[in-house]
Each structure stands twice: as structure tokens, then as C-alpha cells.
N, C-alpha and C positions, 0 to 999 in steps of 0.2 A: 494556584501554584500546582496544583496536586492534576490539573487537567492540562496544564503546560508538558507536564514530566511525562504523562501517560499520552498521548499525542506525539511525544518525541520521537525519529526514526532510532531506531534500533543503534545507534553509531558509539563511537569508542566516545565522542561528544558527550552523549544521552548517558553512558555511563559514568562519564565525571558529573555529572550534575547529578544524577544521584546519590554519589557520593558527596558530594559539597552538601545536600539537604539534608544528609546523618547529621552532617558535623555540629559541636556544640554548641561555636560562634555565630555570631551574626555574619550571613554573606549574602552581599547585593550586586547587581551589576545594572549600569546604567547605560543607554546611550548616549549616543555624539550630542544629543541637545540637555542631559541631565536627567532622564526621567528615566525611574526605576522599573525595570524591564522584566526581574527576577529575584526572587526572595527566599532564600531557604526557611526552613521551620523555625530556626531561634532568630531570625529576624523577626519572621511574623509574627512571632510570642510575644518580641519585648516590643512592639510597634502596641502603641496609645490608640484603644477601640474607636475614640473622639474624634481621631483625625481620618477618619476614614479610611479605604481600602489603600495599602501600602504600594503595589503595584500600581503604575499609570503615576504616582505624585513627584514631584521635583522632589531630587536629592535634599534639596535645600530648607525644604517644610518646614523640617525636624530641625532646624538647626537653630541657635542664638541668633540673636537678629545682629550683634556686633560681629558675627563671623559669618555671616552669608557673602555679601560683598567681596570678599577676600579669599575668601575659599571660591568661591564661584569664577573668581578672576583667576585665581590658579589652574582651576577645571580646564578652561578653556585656551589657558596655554600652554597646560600641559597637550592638551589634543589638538596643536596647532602644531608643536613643534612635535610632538611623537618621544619626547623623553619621559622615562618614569617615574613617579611620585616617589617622593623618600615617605619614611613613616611621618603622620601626623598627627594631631591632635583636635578634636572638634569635639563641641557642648550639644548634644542630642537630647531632644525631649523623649523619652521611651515609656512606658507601662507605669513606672511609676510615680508618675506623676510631675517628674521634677528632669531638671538637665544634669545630665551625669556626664563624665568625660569620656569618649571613646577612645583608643589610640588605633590608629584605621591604616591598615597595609593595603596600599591597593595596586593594581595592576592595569593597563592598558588592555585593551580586548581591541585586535586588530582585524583586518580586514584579510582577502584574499592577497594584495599587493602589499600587506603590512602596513597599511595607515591605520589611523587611530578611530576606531567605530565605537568605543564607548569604555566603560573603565567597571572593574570588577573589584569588589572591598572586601577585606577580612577585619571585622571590628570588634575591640577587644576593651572591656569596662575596667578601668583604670581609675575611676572614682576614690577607690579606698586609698591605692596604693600610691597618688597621687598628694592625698590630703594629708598620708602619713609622712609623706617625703616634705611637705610643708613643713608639718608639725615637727620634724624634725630638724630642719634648718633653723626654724625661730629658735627650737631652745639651744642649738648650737651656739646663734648669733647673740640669745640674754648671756650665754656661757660665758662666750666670749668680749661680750663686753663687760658681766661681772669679772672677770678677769683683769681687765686693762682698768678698771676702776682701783685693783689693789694697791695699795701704797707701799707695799712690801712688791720687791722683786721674786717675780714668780716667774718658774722653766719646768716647761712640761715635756715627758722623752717617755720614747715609747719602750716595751721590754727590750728591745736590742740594745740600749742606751743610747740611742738619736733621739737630739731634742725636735718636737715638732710643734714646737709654742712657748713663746716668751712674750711678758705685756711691756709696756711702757717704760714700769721702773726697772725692769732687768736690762733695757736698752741704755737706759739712763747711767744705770751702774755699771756697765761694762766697755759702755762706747760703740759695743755691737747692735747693728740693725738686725729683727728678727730675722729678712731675707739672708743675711749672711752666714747665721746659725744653722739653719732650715735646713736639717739632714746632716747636721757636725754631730760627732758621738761627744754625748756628755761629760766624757773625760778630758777631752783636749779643751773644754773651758772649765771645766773642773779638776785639776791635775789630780794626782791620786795621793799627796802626800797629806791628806787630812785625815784627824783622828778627831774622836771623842773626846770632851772635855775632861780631863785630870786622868785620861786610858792612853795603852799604848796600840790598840789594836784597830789595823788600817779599815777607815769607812769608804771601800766602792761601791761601786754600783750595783753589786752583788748583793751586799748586805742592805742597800737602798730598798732591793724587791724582796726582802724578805721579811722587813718589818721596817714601822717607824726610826728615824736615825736623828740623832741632832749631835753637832759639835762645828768644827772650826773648817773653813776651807779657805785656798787659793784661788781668787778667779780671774783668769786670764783675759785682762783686759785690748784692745784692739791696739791699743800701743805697744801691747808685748808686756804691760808688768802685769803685777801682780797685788790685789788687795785681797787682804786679814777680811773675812765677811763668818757671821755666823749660820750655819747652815741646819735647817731641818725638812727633812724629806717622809714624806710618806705613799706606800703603792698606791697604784690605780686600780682599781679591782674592777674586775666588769661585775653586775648585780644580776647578770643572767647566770655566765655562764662559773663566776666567783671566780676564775683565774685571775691575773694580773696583769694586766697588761701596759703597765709602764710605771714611770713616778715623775710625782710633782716635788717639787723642789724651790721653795721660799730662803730668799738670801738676804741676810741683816748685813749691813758696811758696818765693821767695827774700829778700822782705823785705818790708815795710811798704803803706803804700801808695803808690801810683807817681805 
């Protein structure tokens, strides 16, 4: 690498490439057949001593063996037809030891006449943040379906008072499908004329975010009436940042309609 840079002409070229070799990331450039031509210093770093010299090998080495074929079949039609890659995603074996995920911006490297002579990568380890985006969808999706398992009707709304989740039973109890809730403020299915049991002092939304509530409400079913339901709510706190950010809200049917 270091006798590529030094050997370069003197040109406004030779000085982006030494600037691409500062940079932090991994950057490669390959030709029209896939073989890696150029390697700055944190390629060469995270490149696995085992697999020999990084320069001269197929793009594809380093890669899962269920993503060669598919990615390689892209390669080459990207550099057939001359359009640009969007960002992607490929499993690289790197330094240590294991395949981590890269997400890889790359770019065409054209010719004199603008055809496609080979392709230039900026590749970015995505591993963590990847695995946390999993991990966070599962416990969204146990969330939500401990949720729809409730047998009580339960509506969740965010500090603005817009519901943005309702399960099973509060469909069941109102006649509303959650898509038609989805972004209604919690007062137009909760009207605002409910109170505390044996008090006279009105329970909104207001007093919902500011502590635990329970007493009586109206809730406005898709027919237009109205059922007597007993209502207890409490905030949503976030546990980072301890603000609030909405309320849940469990409804008993107590009778008829009101």
C-alpha cells in the first residue's frame, strides 16, 4: 500500500488517496473483475493475517458463503448497467476472528468515457448497533404480545393524549379496530365527563400524566353510544430519562349503556 501511495504522480488523484488512507473507516476499491486493487490502513488492520495479503484477493473472500453469489451477481450488474449501489449490508470475516456486519457505501470508479472500471467501498461495523436493533424489536414484539394476551382492555397514548396501541379486548369493548384509533386523542373515545368514584373533581388527561387515576368513564363506542366502564390509568415513565411519556389505561365494562 505504502509503495502504491509513494510511486503515485504527484496529482490532485494521489492527494485524495492519501487522504482516504488517514481515514478511520475501511476503504477499498476494486476492479471491473472484483479484485481488490487498494486498501487504506484500517482496511489493512481489520483484514484476518490467515487469509493472506488483502490486496490482489476477491472482494468476495471475506465474505459469508450465503451472500457471495448474490452480492457478486449485483457487482456485476451494477457494472454492466453503470448505476449506483444504494447502501448495503454484507457478513465479513475481519481480525477478529468472527463475521461481523458491515454496512458498505460504495461507489462506481469510472473510466475516461464514464463506464464502469471498478467500484470504491466505505465500510462501516454495524455489529452492535445491528444486534441492538434486534434486541429491541423482540422485546417490543414479547411487549406486545404480552399485551394482547390481557383480558382486560388496555389503551396506550402518548403524552400528547393520542392513543398509539390498543389490544384485543379494548377492540372487543368498543367495536373500534386499533387501525381506526391509531392517532385519535384519547378524549374523543374517552369523553371528558368522568369523575372519581364518590368525588366531584373532573379526571382528564392531565391529571392521567400526573399520577395513578381510577374512577368511572364513558367510552365511545363505533356506534356512537356510550358504555358505564371502570377506568384506571397510570403514566408511562421512560426509566432513562424518568420523564413521562404517555399513559396506559385499563377499562372494566361495568354495565350497559350510559
Amino acid at each position: 500500500m505504502n509503495e502504491i501511495l509513494e510511486t503515485a504522480p504527484a496529482t490532485a488523484e494521489s492527494a485524495f488517496l492519501l487522504d482516504i488512507d488517514d481515514l478511520p473507516l475501511p476503504y477499498l476499491e476494486m476492479n471491473a473483475r472484483g479484485i481488490i486493487t487498494r486498501a487504506n490502513r484500517a482496511a489493512l488492520a481489520l483484514h484476518h493475517p490467515e487469509q493472506g495479503e488483502l490486496i490482489g484477493k476477491s472482494g468476495w473472500d471475506m465474505m459469508a458463503i450465503d451472500e457471495k453469489d448474490l452480492s457478486y451477481a449485483t457487482f456485476l450488474s451494477h457494472m454492466a448497467s453503470g448505476e449506483e449501489l444504494p447502501v448495503i449490508s454484507r457478513s465479513l470475516f475481519d481480525r477478529s476472528g468472527t463475521f461481523r456486519v458491515y454496512e458498505i457505501h460504495a461507489g462506481l470508479i469510472r473510466d475516461a468515457e464514464g463506464k464502469p472500471a471498478g467500484m470504491r467501498m466505505l465500510c462501516v461495523d454495524v455489529t452492535g448497533a445491528r444486534k441492538a436493533l434486534e434486541d429491541a424489536r423482540r422485546d417490543c414484539q414479547w411487549l406486545v404480545s404480552a399485551m394482547q394476551s390481557l383480558s382486560e382492555a388496555c389503551i396506550l397514548a402518548d403524552a400528547l393524549g393520542t392513543i398509539r396501541s390498543m389490544n384485543r379486548a379494548a377492540e372487543e369493548l368498543s367495536g373500534w379496530c386499533a387501525c381506526d384509533l391509531t392517532g385519535m386523542a384519547m378524549e374523543e373515545l374517552l369523553p371528558v365527563q368522568a369523575f372519581p368514584p364518590g368525588g366531584s373533581t373532573l379526571l382528564d388527561y392531565r391529571a392521567m400524566l400526573e399520577g395513578a387515576c381510577r374512577g368511572t368513564a364513558g367510552v365511545l363506542t363505533r356506534e356512537r353510544k356510550e358504555l358505564r366502564v371502570e377506568i384506571s390509568t397510570s403514566p408511562i415513565v421512560d426509566r432513562e430519562s424518568g420523564s413521562v411519556s404517555g399513559v396506559a389505561v385499563l377499562l372494566l365494562k361495568t354495565g350497559g349503556a350510559a
